[in-house]
C-alpha positions as CSV (number, residue, x, y, z in Angstrom):
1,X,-19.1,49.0,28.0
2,X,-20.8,46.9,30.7
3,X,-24.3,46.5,27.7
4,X,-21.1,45.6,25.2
5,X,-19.6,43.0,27.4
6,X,-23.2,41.7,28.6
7,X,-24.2,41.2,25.4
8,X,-21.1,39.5,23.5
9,X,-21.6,36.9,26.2
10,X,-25.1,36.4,26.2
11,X,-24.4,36.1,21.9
12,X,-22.0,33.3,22.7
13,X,-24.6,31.6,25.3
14,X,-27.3,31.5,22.8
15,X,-24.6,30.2,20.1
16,X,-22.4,27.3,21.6
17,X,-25.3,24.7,21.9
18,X,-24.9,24.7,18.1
19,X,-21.2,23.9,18.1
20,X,-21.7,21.2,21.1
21,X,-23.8,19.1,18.6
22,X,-23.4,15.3,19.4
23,X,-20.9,13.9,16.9
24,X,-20.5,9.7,16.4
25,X,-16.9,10.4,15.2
26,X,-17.7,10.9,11.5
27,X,-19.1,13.9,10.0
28,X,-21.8,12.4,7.1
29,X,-20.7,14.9,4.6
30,X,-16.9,14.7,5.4
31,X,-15.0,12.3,3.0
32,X,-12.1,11.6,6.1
33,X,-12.3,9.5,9.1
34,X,-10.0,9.5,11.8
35,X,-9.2,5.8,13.2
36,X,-9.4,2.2,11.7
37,X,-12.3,-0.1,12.2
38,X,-11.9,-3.6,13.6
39,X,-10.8,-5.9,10.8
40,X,-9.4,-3.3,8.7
41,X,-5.9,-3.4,7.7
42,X,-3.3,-1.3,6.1
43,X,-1.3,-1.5,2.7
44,X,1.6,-0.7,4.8
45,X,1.1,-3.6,6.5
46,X,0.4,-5.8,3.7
47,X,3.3,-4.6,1.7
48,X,6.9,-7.5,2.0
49,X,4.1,-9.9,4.0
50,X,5.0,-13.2,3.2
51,X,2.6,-15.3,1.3
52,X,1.5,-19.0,2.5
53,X,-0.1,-22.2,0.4
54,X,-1.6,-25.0,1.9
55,X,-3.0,-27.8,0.5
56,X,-6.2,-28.1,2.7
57,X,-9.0,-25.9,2.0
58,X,-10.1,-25.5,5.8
59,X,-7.7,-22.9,7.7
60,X,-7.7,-22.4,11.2
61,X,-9.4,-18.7,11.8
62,X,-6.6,-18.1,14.6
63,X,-3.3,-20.0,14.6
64,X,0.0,-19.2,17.1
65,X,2.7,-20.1,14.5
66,X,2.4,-21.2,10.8
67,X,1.9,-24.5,10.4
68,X,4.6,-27.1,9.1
69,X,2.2,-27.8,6.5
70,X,2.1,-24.2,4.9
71,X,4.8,-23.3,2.5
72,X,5.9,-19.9,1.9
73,X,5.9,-18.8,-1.8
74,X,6.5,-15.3,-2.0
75,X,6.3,-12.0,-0.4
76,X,3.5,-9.3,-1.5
77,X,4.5,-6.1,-3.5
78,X,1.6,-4.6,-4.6
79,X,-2.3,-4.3,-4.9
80,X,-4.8,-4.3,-7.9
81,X,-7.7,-2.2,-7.2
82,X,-10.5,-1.7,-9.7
83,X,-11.4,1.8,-11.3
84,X,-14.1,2.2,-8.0
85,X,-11.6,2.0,-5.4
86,X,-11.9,-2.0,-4.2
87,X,-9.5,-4.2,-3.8
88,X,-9.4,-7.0,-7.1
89,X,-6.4,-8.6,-5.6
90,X,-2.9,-8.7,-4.7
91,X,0.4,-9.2,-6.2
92,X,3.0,-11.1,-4.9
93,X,6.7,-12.3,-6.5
94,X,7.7,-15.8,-6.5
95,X,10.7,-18.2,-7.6
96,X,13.9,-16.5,-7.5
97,X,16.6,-16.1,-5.3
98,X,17.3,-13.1,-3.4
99,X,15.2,-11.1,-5.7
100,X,17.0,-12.1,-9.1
101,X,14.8,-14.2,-11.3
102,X,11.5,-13.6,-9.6
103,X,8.1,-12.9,-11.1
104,X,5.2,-11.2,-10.5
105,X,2.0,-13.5,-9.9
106,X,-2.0,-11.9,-9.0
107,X,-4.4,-13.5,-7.3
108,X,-8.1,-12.7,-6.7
109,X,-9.1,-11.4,-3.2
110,X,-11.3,-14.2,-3.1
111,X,-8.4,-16.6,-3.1
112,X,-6.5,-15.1,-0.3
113,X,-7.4,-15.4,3.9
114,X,-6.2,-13.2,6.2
115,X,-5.5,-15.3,9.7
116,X,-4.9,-13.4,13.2
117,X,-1.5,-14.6,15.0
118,X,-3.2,-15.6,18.7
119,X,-1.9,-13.4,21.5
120,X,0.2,-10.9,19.1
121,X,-0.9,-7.6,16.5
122,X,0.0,-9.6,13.9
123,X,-1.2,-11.9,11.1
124,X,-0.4,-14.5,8.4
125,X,-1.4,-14.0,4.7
126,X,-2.8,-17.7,3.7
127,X,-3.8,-18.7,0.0
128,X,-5.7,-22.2,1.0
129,X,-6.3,-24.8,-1.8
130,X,-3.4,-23.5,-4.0
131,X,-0.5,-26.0,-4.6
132,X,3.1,-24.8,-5.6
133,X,2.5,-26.2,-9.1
134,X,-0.3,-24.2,-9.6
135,X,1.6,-21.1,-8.4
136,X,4.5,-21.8,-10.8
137,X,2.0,-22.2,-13.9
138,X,0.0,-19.8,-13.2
139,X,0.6,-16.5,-15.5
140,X,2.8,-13.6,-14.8
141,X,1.2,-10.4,-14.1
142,X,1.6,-7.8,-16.9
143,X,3.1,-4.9,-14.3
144,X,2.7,-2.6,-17.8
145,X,-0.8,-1.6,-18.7
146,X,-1.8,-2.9,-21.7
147,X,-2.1,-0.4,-24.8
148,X,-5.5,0.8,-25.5
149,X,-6.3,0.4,-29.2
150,X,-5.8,2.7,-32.0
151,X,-9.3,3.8,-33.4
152,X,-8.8,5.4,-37.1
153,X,-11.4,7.8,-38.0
């Protein structure tokens, strides 16, 4: 019993510097990760955001407040994201009141900065350059996809 015993834990001895490898956090071959990385953000907390335009093209990379020169246009409700995975842009509904008469309007990720809120978690969604009359003549976003084509054979 004693050789039985004596040599179970000698097994685990020799095993357990295996399983103690040194680990970064990510496994290389694991899809999943287990914490967000500075800068990221969620959808979550993208989603009802409202949406900012300002005349100027320079924006302030921190700000306390939103400036009395912004104007708020809309709120985002949803994301485009190409066939890869990445972001093309984001949706957001503007005009309307109370939700009756709005319309859907995409912009290109490229368009849109994300500005930290000094002091608090929180952030502003900014679309610099963009006037309201560009907003309101810019095209609605087909929310339907658009029909592939009938090939005859």
């Amino acid at each position: 019993m004693k050789r039985l015993l004596l040599g179970l834990l000698m097994g685990m001895l020799v095993v357990t510097p295996v399983f103690a490898e040194e680990n970064d956090g990510e496994n290389k071959a694991s899809p999943f990760f287990m914490h967000k990385e500075r800068g990221d953000l969620l959808a979550s907390n993208l989603m009802d955001k409202p949406v900012y335009i300002t005349e100027g093209e320079r924006v302030p990379e921190r700000v306390t407040e939103a400036p009395e020169d912004w104007e708020n246009v809309g709120n985002i409700t949803d994301f485009v994201l190409t066939g890869d995975g990445t972001v093309r842009g984001l949706v957001f509904d503007v005009g309307g009141f109370l939700g009756i008469g709005t319309r859907a309007v995409a912009v290109s990720k490229k368009a849109v900065k994300i500005l930290d809120i000094e002091e608090v978690d929180d952030f502003f969604v900014v679309l610099p350059g963009i006037t309201r009359e560009a907003i309101e003549a810019a095209p609605e976003f087909e929310l339907q996809p658009t029909p592939l084509p009938v090939r005859r054979f």
